[in-house]
C-alpha positions in Angstrom: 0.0 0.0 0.0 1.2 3.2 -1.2 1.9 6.0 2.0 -1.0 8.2 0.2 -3.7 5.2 0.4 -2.7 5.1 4.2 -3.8 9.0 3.6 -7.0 8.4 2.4 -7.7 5.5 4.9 -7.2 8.2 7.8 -9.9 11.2 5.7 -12.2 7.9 5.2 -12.2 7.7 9.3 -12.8 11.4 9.7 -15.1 11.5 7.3 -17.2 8.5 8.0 -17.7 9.5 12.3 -17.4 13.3 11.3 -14.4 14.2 13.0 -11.8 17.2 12.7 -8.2 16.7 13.2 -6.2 19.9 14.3 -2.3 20.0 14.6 -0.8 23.2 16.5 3.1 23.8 16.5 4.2 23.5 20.1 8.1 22.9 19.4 10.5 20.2 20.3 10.5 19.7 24.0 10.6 15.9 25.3 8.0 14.2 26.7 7.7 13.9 30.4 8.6 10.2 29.9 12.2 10.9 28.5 15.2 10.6 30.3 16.5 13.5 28.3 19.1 10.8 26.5 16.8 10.6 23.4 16.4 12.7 20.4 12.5 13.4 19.5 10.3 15.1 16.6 8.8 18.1 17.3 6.1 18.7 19.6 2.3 19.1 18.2 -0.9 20.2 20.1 -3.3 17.5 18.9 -7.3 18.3 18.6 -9.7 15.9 17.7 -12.9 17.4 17.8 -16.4 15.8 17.0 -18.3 17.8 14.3 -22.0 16.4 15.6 -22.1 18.2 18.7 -25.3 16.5 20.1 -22.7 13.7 21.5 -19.8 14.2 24.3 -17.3 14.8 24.9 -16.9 17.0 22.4 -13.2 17.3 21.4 -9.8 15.2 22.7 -6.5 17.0 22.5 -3.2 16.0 23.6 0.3 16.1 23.1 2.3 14.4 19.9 5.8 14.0 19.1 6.4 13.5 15.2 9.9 11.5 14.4 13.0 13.2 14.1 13.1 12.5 10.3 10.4 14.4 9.8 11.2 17.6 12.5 14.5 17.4 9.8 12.3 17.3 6.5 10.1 19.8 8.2 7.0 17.7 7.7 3.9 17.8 9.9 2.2 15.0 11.5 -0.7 13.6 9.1 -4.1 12.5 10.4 -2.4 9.1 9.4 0.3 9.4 11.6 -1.6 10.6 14.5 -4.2 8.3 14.2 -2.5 5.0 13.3 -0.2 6.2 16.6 -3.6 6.4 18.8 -5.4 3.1 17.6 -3.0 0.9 19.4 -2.9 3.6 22.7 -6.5 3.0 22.8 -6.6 -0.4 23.1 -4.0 0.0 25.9 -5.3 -1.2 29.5 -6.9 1.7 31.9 -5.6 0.5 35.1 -1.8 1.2 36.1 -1.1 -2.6 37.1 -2.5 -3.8 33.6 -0.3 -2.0 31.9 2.7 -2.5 34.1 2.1 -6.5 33.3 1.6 -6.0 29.7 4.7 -3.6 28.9 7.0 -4.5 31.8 9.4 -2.4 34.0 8.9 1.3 33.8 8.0 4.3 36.4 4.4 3.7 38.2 3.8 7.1 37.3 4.7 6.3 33.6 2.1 3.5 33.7 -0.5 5.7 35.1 0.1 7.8 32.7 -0.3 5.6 29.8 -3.5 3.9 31.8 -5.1 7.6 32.0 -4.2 8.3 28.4 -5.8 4.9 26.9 -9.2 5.6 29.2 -9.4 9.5 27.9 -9.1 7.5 24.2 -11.8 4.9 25.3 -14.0 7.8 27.0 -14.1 10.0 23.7 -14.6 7.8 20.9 -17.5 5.3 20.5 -17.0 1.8 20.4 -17.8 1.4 16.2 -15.0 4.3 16.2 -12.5 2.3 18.3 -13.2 -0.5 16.2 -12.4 1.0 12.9 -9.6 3.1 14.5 -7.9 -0.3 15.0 -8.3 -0.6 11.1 -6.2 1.8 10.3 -2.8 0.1 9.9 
């Protein structure tokens, strides 16, 4: 599959729930889980926002780190990079322990973070969303 069929798989899944994805330039800071001894993209403001309002929550936004390749090409995240990066998150376990026994060793507070992150997924989107997130490969 060609990178711009992974492109229109992404607009399909926006199109078909009516969702908006935003990106926002935030700059190149690490993430709160780095040690500092890593190189990282830049930093994104992510927005996900839900065009029907008569459902909620509303809109989802969160922090994104693109790859360093592309901080160096000067490329943007996609919707296909953001969202083929959040389908597996969402599937992640929402209790710290969970996630401690499915990933391994790491910081508690790094596994409550990724337990938080994955129920603020599950919370926003529906479960026929979720399922054809996963999809999106």
């Amino acid at each position: 599959m060609q990178y711009k069929d992974y492109e229109a798989q992404a607009k399909r899944f926006l199109d078909l729930f009516d969702l908006s994805l935003n990106t926002a330039f935030k700059g190149d800071k690490c993430p709160t889980w780095c040690d500092g001894k890593h190189i990282h993209g830049d930093r994104y403001r992510i927005t996900i926002k839900r065009m029907n309002r008569d459902r909620n929550p509303k809109s989802i936004s969160f922090d994104f780190w693109n790859s360093l390749k592309d901080r160096e090409e000067g490329n943007r995240p996609t919707p296909y990079d953001v969202l083929s990066c959040i389908s597996s998150e969402a599937s992640s376990p929402t209790n710290p322990d969970e996630v401690f026994a499915e990933y391994g060793d790491m910081k508690p507070s790094q596994a409550v973070a990724i337990a938080k992150f994955a129920q603020k997924l599950q919370d926003f989107f529906t479960g026929a969303e979720l399922e054809s997130l996963q999809e999106i490969q």
